[in-house]
C-alpha positions in Angstrom: 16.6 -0.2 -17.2 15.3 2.0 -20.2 14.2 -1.4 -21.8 12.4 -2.5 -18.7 10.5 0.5 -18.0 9.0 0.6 -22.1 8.5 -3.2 -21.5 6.3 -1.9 -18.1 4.4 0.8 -19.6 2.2 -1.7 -21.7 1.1 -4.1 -18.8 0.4 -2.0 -16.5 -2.9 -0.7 -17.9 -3.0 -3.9 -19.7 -2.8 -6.1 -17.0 -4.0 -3.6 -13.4 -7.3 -1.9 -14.4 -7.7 1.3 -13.1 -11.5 1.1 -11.9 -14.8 1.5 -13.9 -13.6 3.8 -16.6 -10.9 0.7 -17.8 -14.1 -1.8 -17.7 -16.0 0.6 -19.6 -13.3 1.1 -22.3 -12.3 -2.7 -22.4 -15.8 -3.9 -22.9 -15.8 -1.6 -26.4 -12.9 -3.1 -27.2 -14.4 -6.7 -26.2 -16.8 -6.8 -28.9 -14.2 -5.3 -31.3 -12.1 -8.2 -30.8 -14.6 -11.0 -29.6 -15.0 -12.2 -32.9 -11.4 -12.8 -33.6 -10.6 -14.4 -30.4 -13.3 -16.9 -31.1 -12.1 -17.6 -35.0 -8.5 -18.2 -33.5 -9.2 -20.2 -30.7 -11.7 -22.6 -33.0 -9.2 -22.7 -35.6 -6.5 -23.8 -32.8 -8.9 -26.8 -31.0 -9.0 -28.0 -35.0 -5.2 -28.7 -34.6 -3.2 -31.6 -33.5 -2.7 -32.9 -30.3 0.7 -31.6 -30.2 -0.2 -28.1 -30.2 -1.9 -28.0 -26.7 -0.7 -25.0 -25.4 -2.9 -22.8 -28.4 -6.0 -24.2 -27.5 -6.4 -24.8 -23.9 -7.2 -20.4 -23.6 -11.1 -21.0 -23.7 -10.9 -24.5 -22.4 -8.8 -23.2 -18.8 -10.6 -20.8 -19.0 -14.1 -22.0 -18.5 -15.4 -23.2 -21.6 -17.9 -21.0 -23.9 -17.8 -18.5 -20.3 -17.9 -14.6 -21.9 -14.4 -12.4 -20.2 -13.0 -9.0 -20.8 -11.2 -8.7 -23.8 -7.7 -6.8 -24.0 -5.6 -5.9 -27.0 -2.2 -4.0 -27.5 1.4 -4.6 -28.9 1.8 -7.7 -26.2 -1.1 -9.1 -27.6 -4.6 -9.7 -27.4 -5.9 -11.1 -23.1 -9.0 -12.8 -21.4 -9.4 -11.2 -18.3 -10.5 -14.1 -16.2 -10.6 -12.0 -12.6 -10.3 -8.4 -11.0 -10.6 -7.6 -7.7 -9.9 -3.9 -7.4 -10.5 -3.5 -3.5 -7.9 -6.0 -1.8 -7.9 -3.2 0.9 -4.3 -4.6 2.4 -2.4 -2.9 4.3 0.8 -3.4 6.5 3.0 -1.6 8.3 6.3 -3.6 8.5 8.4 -1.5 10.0 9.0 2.3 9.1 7.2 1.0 5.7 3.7 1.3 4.7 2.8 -1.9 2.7 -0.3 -2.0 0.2 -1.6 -4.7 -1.6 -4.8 -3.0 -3.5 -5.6 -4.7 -6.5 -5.3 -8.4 -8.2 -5.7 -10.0 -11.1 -5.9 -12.7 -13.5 -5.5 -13.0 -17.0 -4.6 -15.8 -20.1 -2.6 -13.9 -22.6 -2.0 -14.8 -26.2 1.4 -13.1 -27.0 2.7 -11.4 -29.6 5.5 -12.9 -31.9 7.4 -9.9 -31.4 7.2 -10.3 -27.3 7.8 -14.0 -26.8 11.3 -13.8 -25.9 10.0 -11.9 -23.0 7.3 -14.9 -22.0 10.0 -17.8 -22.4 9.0 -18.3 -26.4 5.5 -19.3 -25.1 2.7 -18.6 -27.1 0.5 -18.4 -24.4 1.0 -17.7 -20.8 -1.1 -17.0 -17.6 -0.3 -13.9 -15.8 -1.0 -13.1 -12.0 -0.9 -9.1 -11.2 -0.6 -7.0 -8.2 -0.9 -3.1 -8.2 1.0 -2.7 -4.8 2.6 0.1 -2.7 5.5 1.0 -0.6 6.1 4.0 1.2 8.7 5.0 3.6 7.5 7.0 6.6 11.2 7.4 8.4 13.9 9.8 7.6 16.6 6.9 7.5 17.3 5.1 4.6 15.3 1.9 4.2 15.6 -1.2 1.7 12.7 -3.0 0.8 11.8 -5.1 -2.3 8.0 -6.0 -3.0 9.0 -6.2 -6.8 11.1 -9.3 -5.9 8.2 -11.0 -4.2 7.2 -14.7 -4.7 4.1 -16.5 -5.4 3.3 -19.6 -4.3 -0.3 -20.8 -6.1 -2.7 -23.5 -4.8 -1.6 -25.6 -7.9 1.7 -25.9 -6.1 3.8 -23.4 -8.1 6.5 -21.2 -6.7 7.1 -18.2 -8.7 9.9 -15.1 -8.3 8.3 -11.7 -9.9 8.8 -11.3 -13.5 11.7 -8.5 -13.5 10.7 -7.5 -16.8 7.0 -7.1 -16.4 7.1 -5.5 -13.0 7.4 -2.2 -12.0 10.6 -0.5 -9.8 8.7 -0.1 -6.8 11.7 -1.9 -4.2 15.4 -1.3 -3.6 16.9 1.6 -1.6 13.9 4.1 0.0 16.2 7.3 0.5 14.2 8.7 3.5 10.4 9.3 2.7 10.0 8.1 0.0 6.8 6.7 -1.7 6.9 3.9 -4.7 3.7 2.6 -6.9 3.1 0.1 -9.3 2.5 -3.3 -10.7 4.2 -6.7 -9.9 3.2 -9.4 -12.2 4.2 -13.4 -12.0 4.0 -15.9 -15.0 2.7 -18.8 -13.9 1.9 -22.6 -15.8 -1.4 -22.8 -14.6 -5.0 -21.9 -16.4 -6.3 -19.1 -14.7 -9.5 -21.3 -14.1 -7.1 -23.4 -12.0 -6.0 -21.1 -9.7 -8.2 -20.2 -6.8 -5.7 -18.7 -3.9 -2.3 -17.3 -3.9 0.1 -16.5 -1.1 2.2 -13.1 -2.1 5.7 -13.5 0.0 8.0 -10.3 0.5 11.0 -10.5 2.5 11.0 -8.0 5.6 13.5 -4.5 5.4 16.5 -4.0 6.3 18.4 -0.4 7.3 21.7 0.7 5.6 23.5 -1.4 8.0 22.1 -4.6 6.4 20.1 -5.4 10.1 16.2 -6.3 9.9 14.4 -3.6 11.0 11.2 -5.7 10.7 9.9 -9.6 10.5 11.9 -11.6 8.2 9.3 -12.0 6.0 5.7 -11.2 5.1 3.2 -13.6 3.3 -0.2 -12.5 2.2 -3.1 -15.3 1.3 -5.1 -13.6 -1.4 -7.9 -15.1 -3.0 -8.0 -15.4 -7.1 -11.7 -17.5 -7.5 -13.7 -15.8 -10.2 
């Protein structure tokens, strides 16, 4: 769990933004790192066909298109969409369910991370900042951070343990649970234009369904 949660504390800025202040400080650190992201993404087309997966970042992307540039120890990301207002909200069950913010990203990874990206060098990335909040006194199980995502590309995708944050399991009376929920997906982010977000329903502590056996969400990812 300890490795989990230091894993977590780098995507969660890196991959939610947090409103206009993040855009603000990212756009510094775009033209800090514009430059380089250019030379390496060149240098990569200039390769052989075999080594497809390092030079199709601007090409899925949208060609010579400008994006939001990120950088930290997982490595440096194009920001290729950000909606911060999703504005959705469920009540499924005695649980409050938010879905507020999504977004989509090609990230070039780290050596010292690709174990955690299935030794890929680069990877898409789909993100959800989501929230789930019990309003009964009863104890309540409930896993958003176990979700699936199923892509118009015709992918089907569990949550990436890892990346996500611990915001399902056992809600021991009101209790209240925040964070991000984050899928690794084949496609270019340019290919991807709606997502459905599936979360199994609730159940009590006597294992019984206390809501709808599931819930899916059709969310739109088109830049």
């Amino acid at each position: 769990m300890k490795v989990r949660h230091w894993l977590f504390t780098l995507p969660l800025v890196f991959l939610i933004g947090c409103g206009e202040t993040d855009e603000a400080t990212s756009s510094e650190t775009t033209e800090q790192t514009e430059q380089t992201t250019d030379e390496e993404t060149t240098s990569s087309s200039e390769g052989s066909e075999s080594s497809k997966d390092e030079d199709t970042s601007s090409e899925g992307n949208g060609g010579s298109e400008e994006f939001e540039v990120e950088e930290n120890e997982l490595g440096i990301s194009q920001i290729y969409m950000r909606d911060s207002d999703l504005g959705i909200e469920e009540k499924i069950g005695p649980i409050i369910f938010k879905i507020n913010k999504v977004q989509t990203m090609r990230l070039q990874v780290a050596s010292d991370f690709r174990s955690v990206f299935d030794d890929k060098k680069e990877v898409t990335l789909v993100s959800f900042s989501v929230v789930a909040e019990n309003t009964s006194d009863d104890t309540v199980t409930f896993y958003p951070d176990q979700a699936r995502l199923v892509t118009n590309t015709g992918e089907q995708i569990d949550a990436a343990f890892l990346l996500s944050d611990d915001v399902g399991g056992e809600f021991l009376g009101k209790v209240r649970k925040e964070g991000g929920v984050h899928f690794q997906v084949d496609s270019m982010p340019a290919e991807l234009t709606e997502v459905r977000f599936v979360v199994e329903g609730p159940y009590n502590d006597q294992f019984n369904t206390i809501a709808e056996d599931r819930y899916e969400y059709t969310i739109s990812v088109t830049k």
